[in-house]
C-alpha positions in Angstrom: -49.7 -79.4 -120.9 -49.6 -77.1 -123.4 -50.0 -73.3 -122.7 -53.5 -73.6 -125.0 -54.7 -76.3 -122.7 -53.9 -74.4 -120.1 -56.1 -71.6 -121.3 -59.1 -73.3 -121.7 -59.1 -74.8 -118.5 -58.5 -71.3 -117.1 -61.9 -70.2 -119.0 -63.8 -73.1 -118.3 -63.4 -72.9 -114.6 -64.2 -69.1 -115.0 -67.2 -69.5 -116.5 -68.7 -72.8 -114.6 -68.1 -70.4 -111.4 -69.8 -67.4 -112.8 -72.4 -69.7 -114.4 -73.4 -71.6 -110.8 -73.3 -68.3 -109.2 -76.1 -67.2 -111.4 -78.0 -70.3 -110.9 -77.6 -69.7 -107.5 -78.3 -66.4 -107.5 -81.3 -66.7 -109.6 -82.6 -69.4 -107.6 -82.6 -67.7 -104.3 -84.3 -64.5 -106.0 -86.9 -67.1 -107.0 -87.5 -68.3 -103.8 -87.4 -64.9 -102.1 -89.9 -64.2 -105.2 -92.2 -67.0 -105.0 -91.9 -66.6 -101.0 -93.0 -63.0 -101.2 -96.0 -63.9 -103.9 -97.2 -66.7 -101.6 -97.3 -64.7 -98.4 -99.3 -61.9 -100.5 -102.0 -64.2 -102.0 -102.9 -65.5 -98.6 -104.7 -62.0 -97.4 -106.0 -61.9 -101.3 -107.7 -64.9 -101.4 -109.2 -63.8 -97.6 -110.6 -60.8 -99.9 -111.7 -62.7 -102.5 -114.9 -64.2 -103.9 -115.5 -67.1 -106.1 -119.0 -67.3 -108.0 -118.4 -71.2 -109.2 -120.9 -73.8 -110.6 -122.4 -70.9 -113.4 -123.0 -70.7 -117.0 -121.4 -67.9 -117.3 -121.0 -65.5 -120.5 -119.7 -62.7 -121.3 -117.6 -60.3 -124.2 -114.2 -60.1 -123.7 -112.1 -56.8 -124.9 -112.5 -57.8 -128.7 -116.2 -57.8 -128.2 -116.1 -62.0 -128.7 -118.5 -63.7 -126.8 -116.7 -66.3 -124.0 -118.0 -68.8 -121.3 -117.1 -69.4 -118.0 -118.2 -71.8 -115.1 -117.1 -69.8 -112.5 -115.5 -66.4 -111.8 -113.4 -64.6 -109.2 -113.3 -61.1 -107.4 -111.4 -58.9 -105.1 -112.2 -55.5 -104.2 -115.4 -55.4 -106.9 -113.3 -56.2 -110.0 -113.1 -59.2 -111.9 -109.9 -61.6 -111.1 -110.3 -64.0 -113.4 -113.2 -66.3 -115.0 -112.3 -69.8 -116.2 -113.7 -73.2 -117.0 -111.0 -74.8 -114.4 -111.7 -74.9 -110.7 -110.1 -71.7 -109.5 -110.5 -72.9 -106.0 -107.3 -74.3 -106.3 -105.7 -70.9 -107.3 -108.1 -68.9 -104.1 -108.5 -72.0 -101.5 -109.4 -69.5 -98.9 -111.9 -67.3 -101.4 -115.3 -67.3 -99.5 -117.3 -69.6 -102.2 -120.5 -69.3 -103.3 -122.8 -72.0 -105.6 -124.3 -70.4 -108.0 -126.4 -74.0 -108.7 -126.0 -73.9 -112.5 -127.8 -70.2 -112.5 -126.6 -68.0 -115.9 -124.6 -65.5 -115.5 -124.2 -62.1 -117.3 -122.7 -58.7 -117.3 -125.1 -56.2 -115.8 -127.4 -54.7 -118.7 -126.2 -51.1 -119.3 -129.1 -49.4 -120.5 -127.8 -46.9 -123.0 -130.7 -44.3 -123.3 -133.1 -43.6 -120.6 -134.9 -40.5 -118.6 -133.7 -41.5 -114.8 -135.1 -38.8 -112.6 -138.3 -39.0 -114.9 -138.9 -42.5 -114.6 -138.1 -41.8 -111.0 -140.7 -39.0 -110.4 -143.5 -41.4 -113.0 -143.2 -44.1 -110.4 -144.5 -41.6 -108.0 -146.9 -40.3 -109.8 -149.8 -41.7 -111.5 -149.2 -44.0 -114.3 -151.8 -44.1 -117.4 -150.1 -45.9 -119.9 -152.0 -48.9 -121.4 -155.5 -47.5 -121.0 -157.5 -48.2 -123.6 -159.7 -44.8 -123.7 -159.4 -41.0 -122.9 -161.9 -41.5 -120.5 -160.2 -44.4 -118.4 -156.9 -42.5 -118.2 -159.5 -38.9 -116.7 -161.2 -41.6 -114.2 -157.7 -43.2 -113.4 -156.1 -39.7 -112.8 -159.2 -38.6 -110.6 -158.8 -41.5 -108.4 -155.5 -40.9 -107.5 -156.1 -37.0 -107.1 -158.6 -37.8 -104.6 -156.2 -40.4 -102.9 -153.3 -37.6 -102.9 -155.5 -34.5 -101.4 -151.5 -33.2 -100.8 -150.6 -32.5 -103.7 -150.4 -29.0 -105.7 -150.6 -30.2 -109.0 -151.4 -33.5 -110.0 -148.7 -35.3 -112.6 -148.7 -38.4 -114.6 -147.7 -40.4 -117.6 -148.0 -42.7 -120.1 -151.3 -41.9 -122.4 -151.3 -43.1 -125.9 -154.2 -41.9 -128.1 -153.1 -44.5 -130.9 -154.4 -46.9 -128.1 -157.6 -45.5 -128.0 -160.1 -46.7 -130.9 -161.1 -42.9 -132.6 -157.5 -42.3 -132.2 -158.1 -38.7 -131.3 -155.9 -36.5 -129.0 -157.6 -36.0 -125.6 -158.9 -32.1 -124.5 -158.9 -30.3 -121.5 -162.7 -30.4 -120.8 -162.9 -34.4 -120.2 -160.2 -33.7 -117.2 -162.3 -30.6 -116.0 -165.2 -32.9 -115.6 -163.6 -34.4 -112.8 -160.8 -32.6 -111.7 -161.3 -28.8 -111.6 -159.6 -27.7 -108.5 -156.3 -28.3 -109.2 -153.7 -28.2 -112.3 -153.6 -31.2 -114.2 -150.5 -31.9 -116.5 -150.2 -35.6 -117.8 -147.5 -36.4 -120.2 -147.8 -38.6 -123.2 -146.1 -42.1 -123.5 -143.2 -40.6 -125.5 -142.6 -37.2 -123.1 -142.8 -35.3 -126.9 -146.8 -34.4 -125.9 -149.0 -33.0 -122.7 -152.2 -32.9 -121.9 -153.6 -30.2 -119.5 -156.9 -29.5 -117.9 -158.1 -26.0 -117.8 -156.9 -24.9 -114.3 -153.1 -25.8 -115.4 -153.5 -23.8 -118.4 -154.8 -21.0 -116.2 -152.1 -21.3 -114.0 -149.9 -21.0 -117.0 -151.5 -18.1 -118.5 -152.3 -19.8 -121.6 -155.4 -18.8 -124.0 -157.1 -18.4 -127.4 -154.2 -15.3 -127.3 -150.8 -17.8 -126.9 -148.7 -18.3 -129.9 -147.3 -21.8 -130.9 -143.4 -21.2 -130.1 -141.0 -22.3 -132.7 -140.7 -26.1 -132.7 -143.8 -26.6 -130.9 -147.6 -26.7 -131.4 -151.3 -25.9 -129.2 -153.8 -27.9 -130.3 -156.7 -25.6 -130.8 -160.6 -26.3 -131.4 -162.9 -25.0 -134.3 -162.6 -21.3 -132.0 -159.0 -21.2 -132.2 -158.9 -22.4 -128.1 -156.3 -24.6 -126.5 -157.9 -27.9 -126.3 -154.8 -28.7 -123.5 -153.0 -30.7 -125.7 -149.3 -29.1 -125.8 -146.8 -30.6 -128.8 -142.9 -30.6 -128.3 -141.7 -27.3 -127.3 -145.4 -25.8 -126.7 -144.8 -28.1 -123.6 -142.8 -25.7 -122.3 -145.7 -22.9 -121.3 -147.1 -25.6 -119.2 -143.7 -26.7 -117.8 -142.4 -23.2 -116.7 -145.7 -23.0 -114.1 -145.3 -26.0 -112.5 -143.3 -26.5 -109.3 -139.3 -27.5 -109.6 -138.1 -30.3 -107.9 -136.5 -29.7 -104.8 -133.4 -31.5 -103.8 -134.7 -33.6 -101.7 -137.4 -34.6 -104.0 -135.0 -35.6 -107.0 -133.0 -37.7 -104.4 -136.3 -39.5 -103.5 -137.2 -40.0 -107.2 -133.0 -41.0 -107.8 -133.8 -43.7 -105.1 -136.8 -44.8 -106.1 -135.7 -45.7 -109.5 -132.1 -47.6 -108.8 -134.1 -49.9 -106.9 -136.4 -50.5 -109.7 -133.9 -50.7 -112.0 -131.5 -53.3 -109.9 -134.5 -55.2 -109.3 -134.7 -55.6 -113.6 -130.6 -56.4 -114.2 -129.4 -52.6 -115.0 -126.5 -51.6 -113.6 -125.8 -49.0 -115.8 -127.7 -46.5 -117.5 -127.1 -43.6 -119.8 -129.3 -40.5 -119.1 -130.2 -38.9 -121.8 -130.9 -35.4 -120.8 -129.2 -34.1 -117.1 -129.7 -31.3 -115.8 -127.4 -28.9 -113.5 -129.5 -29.4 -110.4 -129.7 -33.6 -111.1 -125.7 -33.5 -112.4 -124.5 -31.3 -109.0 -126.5 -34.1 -107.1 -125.5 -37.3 -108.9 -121.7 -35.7 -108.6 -122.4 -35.5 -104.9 -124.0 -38.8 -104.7 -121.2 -40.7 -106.3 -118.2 -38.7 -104.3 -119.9 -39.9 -101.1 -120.3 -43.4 -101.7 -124.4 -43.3 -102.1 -125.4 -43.6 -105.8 -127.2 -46.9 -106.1 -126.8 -47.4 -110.0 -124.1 -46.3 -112.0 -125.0 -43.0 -114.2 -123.6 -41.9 -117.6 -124.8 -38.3 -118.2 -125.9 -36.2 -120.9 -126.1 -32.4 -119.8 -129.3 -31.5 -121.2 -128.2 -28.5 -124.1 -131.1 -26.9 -122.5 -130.0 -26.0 -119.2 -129.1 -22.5 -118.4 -125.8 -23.6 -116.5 -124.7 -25.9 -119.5 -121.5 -23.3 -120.4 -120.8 -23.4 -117.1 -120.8 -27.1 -117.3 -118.8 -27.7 -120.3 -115.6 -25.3 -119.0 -115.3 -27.3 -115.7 -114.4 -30.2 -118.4 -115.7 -34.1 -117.6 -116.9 -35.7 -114.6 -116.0 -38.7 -113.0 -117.2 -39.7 -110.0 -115.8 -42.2 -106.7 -115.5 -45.5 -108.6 -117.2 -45.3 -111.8 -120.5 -44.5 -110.2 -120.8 -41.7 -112.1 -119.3 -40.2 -115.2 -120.3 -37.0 -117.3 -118.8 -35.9 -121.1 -121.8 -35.7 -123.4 -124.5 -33.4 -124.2 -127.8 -34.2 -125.2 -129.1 -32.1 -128.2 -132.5 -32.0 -129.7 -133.2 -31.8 -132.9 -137.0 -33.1 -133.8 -139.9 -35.0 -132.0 -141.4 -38.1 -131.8 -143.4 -40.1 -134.5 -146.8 -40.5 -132.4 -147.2 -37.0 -132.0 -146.6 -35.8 -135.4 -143.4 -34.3 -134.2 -140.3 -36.3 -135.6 -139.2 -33.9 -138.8 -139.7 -35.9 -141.8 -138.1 -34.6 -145.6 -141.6 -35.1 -147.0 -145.1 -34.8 -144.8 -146.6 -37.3 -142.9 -149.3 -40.0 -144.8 -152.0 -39.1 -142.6 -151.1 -35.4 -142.3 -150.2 -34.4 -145.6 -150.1 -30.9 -144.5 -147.3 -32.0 -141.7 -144.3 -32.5 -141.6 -142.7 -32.8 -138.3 -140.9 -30.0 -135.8 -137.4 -28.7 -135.4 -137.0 -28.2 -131.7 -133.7 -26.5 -132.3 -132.7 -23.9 -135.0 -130.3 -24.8 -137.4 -128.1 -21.4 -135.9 -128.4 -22.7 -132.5 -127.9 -26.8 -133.8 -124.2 -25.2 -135.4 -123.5 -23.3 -132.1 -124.0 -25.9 -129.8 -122.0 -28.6 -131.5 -119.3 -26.2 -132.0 -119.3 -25.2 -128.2 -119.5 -29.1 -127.1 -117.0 -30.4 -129.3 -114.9 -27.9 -129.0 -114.7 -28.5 -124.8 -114.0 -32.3 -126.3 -117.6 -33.2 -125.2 -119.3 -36.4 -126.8 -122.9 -35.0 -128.7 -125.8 -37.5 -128.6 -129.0 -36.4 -130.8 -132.0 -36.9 -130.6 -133.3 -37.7 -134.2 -136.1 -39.5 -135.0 -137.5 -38.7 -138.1 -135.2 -38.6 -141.3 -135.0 -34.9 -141.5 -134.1 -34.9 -138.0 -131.6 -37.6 -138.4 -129.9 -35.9 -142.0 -129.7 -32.9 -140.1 -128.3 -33.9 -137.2 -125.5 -36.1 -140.0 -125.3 -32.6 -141.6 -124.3 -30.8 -138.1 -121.7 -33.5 -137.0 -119.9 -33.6 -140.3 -119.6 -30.2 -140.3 -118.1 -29.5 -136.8 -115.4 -32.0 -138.2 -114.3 -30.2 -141.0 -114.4 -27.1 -138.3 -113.5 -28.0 -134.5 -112.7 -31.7 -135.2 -113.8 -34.1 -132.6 -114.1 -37.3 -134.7 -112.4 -39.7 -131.7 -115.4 -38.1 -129.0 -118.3 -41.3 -130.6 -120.8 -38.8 -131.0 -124.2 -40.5 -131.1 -127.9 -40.2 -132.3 -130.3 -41.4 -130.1 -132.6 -43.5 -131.6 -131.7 -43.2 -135.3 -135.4 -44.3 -136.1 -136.5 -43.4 -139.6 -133.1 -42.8 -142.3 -133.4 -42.1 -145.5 -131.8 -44.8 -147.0 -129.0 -42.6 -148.6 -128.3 -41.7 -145.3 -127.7 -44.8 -143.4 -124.2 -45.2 -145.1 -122.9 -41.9 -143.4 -123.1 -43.1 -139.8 -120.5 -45.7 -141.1 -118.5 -43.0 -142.5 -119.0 -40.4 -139.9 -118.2 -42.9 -137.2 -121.6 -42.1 -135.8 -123.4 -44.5 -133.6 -126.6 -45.7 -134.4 -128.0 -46.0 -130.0 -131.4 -47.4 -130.9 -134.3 -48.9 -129.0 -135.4 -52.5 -129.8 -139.6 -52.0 -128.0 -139.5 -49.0 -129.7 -140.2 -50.8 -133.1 -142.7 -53.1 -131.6 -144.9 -50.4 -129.8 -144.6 -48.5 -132.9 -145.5 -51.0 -135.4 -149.1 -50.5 -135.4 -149.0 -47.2 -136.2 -145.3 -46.3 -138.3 -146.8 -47.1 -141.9 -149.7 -45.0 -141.3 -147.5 -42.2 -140.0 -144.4 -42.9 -143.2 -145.5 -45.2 -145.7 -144.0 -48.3 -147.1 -141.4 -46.6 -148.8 -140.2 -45.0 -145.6 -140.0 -48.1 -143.5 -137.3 -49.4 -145.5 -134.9 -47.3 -143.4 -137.1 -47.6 -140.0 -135.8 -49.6 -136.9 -132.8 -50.8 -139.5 -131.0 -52.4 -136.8 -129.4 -55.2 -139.3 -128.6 -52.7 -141.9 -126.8 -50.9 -139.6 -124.8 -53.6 -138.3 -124.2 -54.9 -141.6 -122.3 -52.3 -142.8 -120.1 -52.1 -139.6 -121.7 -49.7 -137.0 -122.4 -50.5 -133.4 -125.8 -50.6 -132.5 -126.3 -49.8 -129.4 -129.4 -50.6 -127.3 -131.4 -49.1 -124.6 -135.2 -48.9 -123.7 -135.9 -45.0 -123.4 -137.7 -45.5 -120.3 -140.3 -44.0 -119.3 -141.6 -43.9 -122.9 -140.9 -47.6 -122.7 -140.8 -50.0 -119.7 -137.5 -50.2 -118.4 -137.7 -53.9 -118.7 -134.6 -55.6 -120.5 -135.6 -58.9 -121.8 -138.3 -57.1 -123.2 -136.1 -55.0 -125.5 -133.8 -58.3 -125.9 -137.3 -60.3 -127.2 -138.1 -57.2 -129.4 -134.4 -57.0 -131.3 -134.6 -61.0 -131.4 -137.6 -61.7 -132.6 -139.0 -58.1 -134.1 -142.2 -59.2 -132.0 -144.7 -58.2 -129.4 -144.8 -60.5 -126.3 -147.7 -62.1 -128.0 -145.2 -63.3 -130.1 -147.2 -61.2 -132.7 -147.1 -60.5 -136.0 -146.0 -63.8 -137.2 -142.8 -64.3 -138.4 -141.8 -60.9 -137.1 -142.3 -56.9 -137.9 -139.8 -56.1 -141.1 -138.0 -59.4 -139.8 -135.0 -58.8 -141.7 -133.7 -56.1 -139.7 -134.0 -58.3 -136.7 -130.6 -59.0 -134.6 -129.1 -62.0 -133.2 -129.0 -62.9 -129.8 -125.3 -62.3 -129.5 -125.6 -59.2 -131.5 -128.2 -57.7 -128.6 -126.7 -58.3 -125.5 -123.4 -57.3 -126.9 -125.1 -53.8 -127.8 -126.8 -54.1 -124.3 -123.2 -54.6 -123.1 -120.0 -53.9 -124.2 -120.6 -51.7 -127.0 -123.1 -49.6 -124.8 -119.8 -49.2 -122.4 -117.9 -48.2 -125.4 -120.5 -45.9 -126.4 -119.6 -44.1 -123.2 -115.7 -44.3 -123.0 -116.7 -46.7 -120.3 -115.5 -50.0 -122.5 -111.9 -50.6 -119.6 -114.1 -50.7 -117.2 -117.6 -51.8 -117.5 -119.8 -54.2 -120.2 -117.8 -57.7 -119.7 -116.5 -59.4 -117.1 -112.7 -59.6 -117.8 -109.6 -59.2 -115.5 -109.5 -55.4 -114.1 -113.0 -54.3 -114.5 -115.9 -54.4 -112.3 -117.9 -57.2 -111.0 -121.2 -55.8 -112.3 -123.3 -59.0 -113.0 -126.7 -60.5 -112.8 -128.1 -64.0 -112.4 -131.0 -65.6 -114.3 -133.7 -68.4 -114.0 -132.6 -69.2 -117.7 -129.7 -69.6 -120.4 -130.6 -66.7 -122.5 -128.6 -68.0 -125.2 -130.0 -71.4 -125.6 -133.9 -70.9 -125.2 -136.7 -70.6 -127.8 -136.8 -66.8 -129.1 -140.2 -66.3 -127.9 -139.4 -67.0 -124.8 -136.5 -64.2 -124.3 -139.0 -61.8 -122.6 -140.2 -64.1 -120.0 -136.5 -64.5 -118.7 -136.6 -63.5 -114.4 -133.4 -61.9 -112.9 -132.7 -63.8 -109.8 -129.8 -61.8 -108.3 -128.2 -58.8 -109.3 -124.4 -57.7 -108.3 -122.7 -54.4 -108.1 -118.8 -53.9 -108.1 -118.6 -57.7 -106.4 -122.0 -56.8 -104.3 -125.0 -58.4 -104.3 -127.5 -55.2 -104.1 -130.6 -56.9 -105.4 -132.2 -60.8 -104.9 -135.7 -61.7 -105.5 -138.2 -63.2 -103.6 
């Protein structure tokens, strides 16, 4: 054999030993592997739950819309969804046949008033009423049921309802309820109305000044007919009783029930203060918040410095979260308060409040940024909305903050010019859908034509790229979901009304809402690793419906009925 031969049968051996060895070797750390995996998914499928038997859909993390037919959880977070029977992978999950039910995320609700809708459903509720004089007899009735009370609150009138149209005055209260204050805020929180003993109480007369960014109504005299405009609110406000602590978390309970009970398990609220944002932080770090909570600090509160330097909040899982301030900058359209460029059609001498200077606007985008805190505006008119344009594009050329998603709330009347720059700024457009349909019989009178063409421009938004995303502004809408869903879908009332739909060509998809009701609201608040879909790692929030949203007649979409709603894997809400 020759001494070449004899080499490579040295090597060969040498490396068919060293070769086995590795199989072996590999093969044992396999089995140690695939040993040590399978005695660790026993106790994880003993933790586990398996929602199967669903028509499930949701938005994965490149906001596509996916199906499922069933879905497991451990420990309140997804595990995985599929169309395969993942009983196979979890045979000791505890099961649970959802009977062909749909299945969605939970609806995040990205702009409402929580502790207000909390404290309305406690108080007495006038909205609908088709006169002055039925919302006095209504508010009588329950002062006499509620002898208790100091001051008698409600909500929810709506002169546009009313057929002269007129605002309401002080003496049509007085003539049943004299012996108490009376302070009853309009639909859209932007107007009061007081009788004469809560203007007393105030220390209001034919001697109080308007304050900046607010107007009293007067009569032919020059006296307060109790009707209190935007910041003139604020004289009636400052006499009535604050909350105590124990009321708020009354009110806080109250309204997670109510909305559970409607498919939210999220909502953004717009407008905390430093008493509510100390008690939701408490709430969450204990275990007891009902509904998860995204607040804005109201710019407003005394304690908002204060605030901002102790940085963001994040409560005990998720519950509650806090990095945005909530800045005013005009009014609302029914009460002649949103700031429009030129007056209002049917004020000509009008046009609109400023709530906040433009000294103070600078100041406190410049101190929110600047603590890297999201700003979300309230604009409504297209003053309201260029300034509030003008303000953030002007803290980016200063303090910066582009990454932070700053958002106007409710971006309702643009000028057209305008609409571009929330592309450009990165602004997002967080809109409203039943805002368009309660204001449709009143927004041309109020604007004009002309001015509607950048009104409730939910498809030119998304056209050019934004995210829309949706909410319902309760109270000054119903808190009711599908309803806002119908309205974005169909640009209709519930009666299906007016035909063909209001401006129909600003109308959205249904894949377009609920992704805005979804995960681009969760986006909208940094939230979008955690919350608004149902993929691997975040939570289980979800709710089950009588109907496939996504396969039903348009019309329809509002008469959908949540059957069951789930919280981190939960189920904290079923109906009867």
């Amino acid at each position: 054999m020759s001494t070449l031969s004899r080499f490579l049968g040295r090597f060969i051996s040498r490396f068919l030993s060293r070769f086995l060895s590795s199989v072996l070797l590999i093969s044992l750390l396999a089995s140690c592997s695939q040993s040590e995996s399978q005695s660790e998914s026993q106790p994880e499928s003993k933790n586990t739950v398996l929602i199967d038997n669903v028509q499930g859909y949701s938005f994965n993390n490149q906001r596509e819309l996916f199906h499922f037919t069933a879905m497991a959880i451990r420990d309140g977070k997804v595990l995985a969804t599929s169309d395969s029977q993942l009983s196979k992978d979890y045979p000791q999950a505890e099961k649970i046949d959802a009977q062909g039910k749909t299945l969605i995320p939970g609806i995040i609700d990205a702009h409402g008033h929580v502790s207000s809708l909390g404290f309305t459903l406690l108080s007495v509720d006038v909205r609908g009423l088709e006169s002055a004089q039925q919302a006095a007899e209504k508010v009588a009735n329950y002062a006499a049921q509620q002898p208790q009370l100091q001051w008698i609150k409600g909500r929810g009138w709506n002169q546009v309802l009313w057929p002269d149209q007129q605002f309401p005055n002080a003496a049509l209260l007085d003539q049943l309820i004299d012996d108490r204050p009376v302070w009853l805020s309009r639909v859209d929180g932007h107007a009061g109305w007081a009788n004469s003993a809560a203007m007393s109480a105030a220390g209001i007369d034919a001697n109080t000044t308007s304050p900046a960014g607010g107007e009293i109504l007067r009569d032919a005299q020059g006296n307060p007919t109790g009707v209190f405009i935007d910041n003139a609110m604020n004289l009636i406000d400052q006499a009535v009783p604050s909350p105590t602590k124990d009321e708020i978390t009354v009110a806080l309970d109250t309204v997670s029930k109510h909305l559970l009970s409607l498919g939210i398990t999220s909502t953004h609220d717009a407008g905390v203060s430093a008493k509510e944002h100390s008690l939701y932080r408490e709430l969450a770090d204990s275990d007891a918040m009902q509904v998860r909570l995204y607040g804005m600090i109201s710019s407003t509160d005394p304690e908002l410095e204060q605030i901002l330097a102790a940085g963001h909040s994040q409560g005990s899982n998720d519950m509650y979260s806090a990095r945005s301030i909530k800045i005013y900058t005009d009014g609302a359209l029914g009460s002649h308060g949103a700031a429009l460029l030129e007056p209002y059609e049917d004020r000509p001498d009008h046009s609109g409040l400023l709530l906040t200077s433009a000294e103070q606007l600078r100041k406190l985008f410049s101190l929110a940024i600047g603590a890297d805190f999201q700003v979300a505006i309230h604009a409504i008119g297209d003053k309201g909305n260029r300034i509030a344009l003008d303000e953030i594009e002007h803290a980016y050329n200063t303090v910066g903050g582009r990454h932070l998603r700053h958002r106007i709330e409710h971006s309702q009347v643009v000028a057209l010019s305008d609409i571009p720059r929330f592309k450009s700024l990165d602004v997002i457009p967080s809109m409203q859908p039943t805002h368009a349909t309660s204001d449709m019989n009143m927004a041309e009178d109020r604007i004009g034509a002309e001015r509607l063409k950048g009104a409730y421009a939910w498809r030119s938004f998304l056209d050019q790229g934004s995210r829309v995303v949706s909410g319902s502004d309760f109270p000054v809408e119903l808190a009711a979901p599908f309803d806002g869903i119908h309205a974005a879908v169909t640009r209709q009332n519930k009666a299906n009304q007016p035909e063909g739909g209001w401006i129909a060509e600003e109308a959205m998809t249904i894949k377009e809402t609920m992704r805005s009701f979804s995960i681009d609201a969760a986006w909208a608040a940094h939230q979008e690793d955690k919350l608004g879909g149902l993929t691997p790692g975040k939570w289980a929030d979800f709710i089950l419906l009588d109907r496939d949203i996504y396969h039903i007649a348009p019309e329809d979409l509002w008469k959908t009925q949540v059957l069951e709603t789930w919280l981190a894997g939960k189920q904290v809400f079923k109906a009867d």
